[in-house]
C-alpha positions in Angstrom: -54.2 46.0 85.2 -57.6 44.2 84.1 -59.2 44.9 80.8 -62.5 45.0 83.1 -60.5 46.7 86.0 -62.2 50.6 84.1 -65.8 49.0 83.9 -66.1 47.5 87.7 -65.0 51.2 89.1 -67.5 52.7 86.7 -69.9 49.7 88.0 -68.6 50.8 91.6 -69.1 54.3 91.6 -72.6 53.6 89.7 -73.6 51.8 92.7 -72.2 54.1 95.6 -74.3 56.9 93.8 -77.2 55.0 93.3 -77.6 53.9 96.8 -77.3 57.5 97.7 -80.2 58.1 96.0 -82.3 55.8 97.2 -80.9 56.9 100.7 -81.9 60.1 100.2 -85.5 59.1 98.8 -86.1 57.1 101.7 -85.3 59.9 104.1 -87.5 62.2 102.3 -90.4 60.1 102.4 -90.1 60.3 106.1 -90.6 63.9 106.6 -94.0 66.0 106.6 -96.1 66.0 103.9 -94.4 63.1 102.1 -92.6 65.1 99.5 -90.3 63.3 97.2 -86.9 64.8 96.2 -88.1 66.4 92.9 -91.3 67.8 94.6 -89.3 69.0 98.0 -86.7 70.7 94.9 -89.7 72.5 93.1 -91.3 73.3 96.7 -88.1 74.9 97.6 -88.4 76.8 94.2 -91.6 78.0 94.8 -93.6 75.7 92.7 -97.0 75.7 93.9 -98.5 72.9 96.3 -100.6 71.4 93.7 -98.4 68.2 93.2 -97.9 65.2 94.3 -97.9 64.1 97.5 -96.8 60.8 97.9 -98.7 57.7 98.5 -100.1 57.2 102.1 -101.6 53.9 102.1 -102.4 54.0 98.5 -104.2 56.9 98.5 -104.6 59.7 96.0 -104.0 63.3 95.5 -108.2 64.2 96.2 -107.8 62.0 99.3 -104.5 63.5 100.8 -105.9 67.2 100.0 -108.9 66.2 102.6 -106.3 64.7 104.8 -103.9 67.7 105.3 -107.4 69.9 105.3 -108.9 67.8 108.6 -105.2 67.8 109.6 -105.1 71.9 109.7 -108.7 71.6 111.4 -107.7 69.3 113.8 -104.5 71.5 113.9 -106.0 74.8 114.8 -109.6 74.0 116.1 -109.9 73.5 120.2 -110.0 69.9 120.2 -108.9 67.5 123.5 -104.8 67.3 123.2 -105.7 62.9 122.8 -107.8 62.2 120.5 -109.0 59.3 118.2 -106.6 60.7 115.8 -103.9 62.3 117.3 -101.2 61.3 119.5 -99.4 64.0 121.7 -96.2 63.5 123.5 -95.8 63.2 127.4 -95.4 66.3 129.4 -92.1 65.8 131.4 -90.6 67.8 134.4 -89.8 71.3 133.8 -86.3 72.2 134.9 -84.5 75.4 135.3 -82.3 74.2 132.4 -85.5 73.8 129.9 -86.7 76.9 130.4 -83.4 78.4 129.4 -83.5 76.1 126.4 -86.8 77.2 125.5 -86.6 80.7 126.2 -83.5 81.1 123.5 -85.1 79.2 121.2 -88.3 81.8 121.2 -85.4 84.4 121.0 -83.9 83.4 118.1 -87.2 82.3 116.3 -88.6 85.6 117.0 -85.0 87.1 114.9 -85.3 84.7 112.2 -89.0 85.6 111.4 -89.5 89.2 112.0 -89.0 90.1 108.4 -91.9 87.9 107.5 -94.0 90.1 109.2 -94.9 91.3 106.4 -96.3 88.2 104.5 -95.1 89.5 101.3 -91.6 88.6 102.5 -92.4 85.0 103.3 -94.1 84.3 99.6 -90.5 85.8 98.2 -88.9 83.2 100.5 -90.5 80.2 98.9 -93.1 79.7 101.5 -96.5 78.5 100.2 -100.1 79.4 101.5 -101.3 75.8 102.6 -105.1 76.2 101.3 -105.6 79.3 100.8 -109.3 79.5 99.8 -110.6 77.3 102.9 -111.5 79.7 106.2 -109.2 78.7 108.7 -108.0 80.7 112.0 -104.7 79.9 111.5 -103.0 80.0 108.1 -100.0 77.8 107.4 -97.2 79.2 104.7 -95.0 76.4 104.3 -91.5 75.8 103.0 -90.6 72.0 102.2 -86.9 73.2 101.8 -87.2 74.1 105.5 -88.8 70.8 106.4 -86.6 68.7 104.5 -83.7 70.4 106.6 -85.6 69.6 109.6 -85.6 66.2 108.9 -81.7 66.3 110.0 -80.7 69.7 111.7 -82.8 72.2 114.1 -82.1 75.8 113.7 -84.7 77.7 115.7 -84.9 80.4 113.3 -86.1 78.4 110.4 -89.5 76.6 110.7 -90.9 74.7 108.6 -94.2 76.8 108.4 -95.3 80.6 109.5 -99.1 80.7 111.0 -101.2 83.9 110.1 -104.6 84.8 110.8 -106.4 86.4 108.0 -106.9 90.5 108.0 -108.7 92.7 106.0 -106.1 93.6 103.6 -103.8 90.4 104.1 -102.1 88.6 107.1 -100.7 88.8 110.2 -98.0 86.7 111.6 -98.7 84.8 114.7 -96.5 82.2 115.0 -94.5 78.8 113.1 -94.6 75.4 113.5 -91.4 72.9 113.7 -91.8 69.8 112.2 -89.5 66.2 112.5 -90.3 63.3 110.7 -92.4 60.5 112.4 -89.8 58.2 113.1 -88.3 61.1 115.7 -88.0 59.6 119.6 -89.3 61.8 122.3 -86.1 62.2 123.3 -85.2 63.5 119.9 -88.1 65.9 120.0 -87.3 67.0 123.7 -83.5 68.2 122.6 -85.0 70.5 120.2 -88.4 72.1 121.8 -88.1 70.3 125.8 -91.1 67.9 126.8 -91.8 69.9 130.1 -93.2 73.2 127.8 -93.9 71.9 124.8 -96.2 69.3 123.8 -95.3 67.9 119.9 -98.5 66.2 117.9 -98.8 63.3 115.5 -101.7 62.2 113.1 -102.9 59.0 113.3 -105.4 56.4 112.4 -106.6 58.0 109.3 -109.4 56.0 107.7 -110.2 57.2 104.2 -113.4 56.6 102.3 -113.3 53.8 99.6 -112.2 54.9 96.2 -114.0 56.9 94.4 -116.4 57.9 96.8 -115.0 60.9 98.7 -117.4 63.5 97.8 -120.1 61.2 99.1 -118.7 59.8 102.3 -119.4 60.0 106.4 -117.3 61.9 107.1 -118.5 61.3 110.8 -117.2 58.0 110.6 -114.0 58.7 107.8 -111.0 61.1 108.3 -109.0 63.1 110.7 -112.8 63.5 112.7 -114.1 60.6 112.2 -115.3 57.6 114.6 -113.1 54.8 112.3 -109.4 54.6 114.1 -108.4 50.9 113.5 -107.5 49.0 111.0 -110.0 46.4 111.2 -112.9 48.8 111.2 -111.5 50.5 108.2 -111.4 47.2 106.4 -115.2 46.5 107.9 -116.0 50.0 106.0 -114.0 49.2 102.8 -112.0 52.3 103.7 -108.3 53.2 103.4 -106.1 53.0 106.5 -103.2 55.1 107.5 -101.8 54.5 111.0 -99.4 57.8 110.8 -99.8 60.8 108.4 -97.2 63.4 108.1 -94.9 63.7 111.1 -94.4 65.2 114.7 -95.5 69.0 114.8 -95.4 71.4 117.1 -96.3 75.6 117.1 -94.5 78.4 118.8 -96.4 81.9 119.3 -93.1 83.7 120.1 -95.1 86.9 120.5 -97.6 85.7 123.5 -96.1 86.9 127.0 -95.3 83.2 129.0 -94.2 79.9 127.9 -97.4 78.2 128.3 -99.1 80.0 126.1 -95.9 80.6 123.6 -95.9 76.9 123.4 -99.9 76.4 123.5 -101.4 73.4 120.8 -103.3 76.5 119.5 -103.2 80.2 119.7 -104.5 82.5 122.0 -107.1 85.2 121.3 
């Protein structure tokens, strides 16, 4: 045997693991919120969401805080299901076979969260108030750990994030959200949560102030809300442009009493 023969397996093996890595970096940066493996790690530990999260379009932490903020407003406010800035998938043909689908996977999301009922439960589990000073209806306690898995398996009993509306003396669960990352196919979204009752929601065309100046920006014309949606007007503006933010989202309110409104873009009152 080679003299070298010992240092090209080591080389070898280097390699292999090395391109794992970077395998597994890649996928991460796919899913929502654009966690890298360290972060989703310390996420899953219950490290709080102050960190890092990820360029998107060469923006920075201050810019992607205002982002996910609009992103929960545009989330849970009653907005038009298209928008500038958000693109929903195609409503498809309900069949007797999709309602089964989606009536077990309500069932066994309603199993797999009834213990976070009490909100106490979920902060123990490693989910994470998403802004937790800013009023908002709906309240999103996320786990990363959760999304990350989402990124390759669906288990109906573990979303992503747990929506609460804000009580007196805490809050009460309403619902979750599944997430899959924004490369997913409507057909890949419809064998999880079917097309024909559920409609899934991606951000787009995200135009973010120039640098520097996002405490002082139109914000009639920048973010989430804003008129800007292309990439040439951003430009025009001097702004940042982000064609897709996060990934595909959708929410469940398992404890409403039919399918349209267990599967609704926002929760009933």
């Amino acid at each position: 045997m080679s003299a070298r023969s010992p240092f090209v397996q080591l080389a070898a093996k280097g390699g292999i693991l090395f391109g794992a890595l970077f395998v597994v970096t890649v996928l991460l940066a796919a899913i929502p919120a654009h966690h890298s493996p360290v972060e989703a790690q310390e996420s899953a530990q219950g490290a709080s969401q102050e960190m890092d999260h990820g360029k998107m379009g060469g923006m920075d932490m201050d810019d992607a805080k205002a982002s996910e903020s609009a992103a929960v407003e545009d989330m849970t406010a009653n907005h038009g299901a298209h928008s500038l800035h958000m693109r929903m998938t195609q409503m498809r043909q309900r069949t007797p076979g999709d309602v089964e689908r989606a009536n077990e996977v309500v069932a066994q999301l309603r199993a797999g969260i009834e213990k976070y009922k009490d909100y106490h439960a979920a902060l123990s589990d490693g989910y994470r108030i998403f802004l937790p000073n800013v009023p908002q209806p709906e309240y999103h306690f996320t786990n990363y750990w959760n999304g990350f898995l989402e990124a390759f398996t669906f288990d109906p009993a573990r979303p992503t994030s747990l929506l609460y509306r804000k009580t007196s003396d805490g809050y009460q669960l309403v619902g979750a959200m599944y997430t899959m990352p924004k490369r997913a196919t409507e057909d890949q979204l419809n064998a999880r949560v079917p097309l024909s009752v559920a409609m899934w929601h991606l951000h787009t065309n995200l135009c973010m102030p120039p640098k520097g100046q996002l405490r002082g920006a139109d914000w009639s014309r920048f973010g989430l809300r804003g008129s800007i949606a292309t990439q040439d007007a951003c430009d025009a503006a001097g702004g940042r442009f982000a064609p897709v933010i996060f990934g595909w989202m959708v929410h469940v309110y398992p404890y409403e009493d039919s399918l349209d409104k267990i599967f609704a873009m926002h929760h009933h009152d």
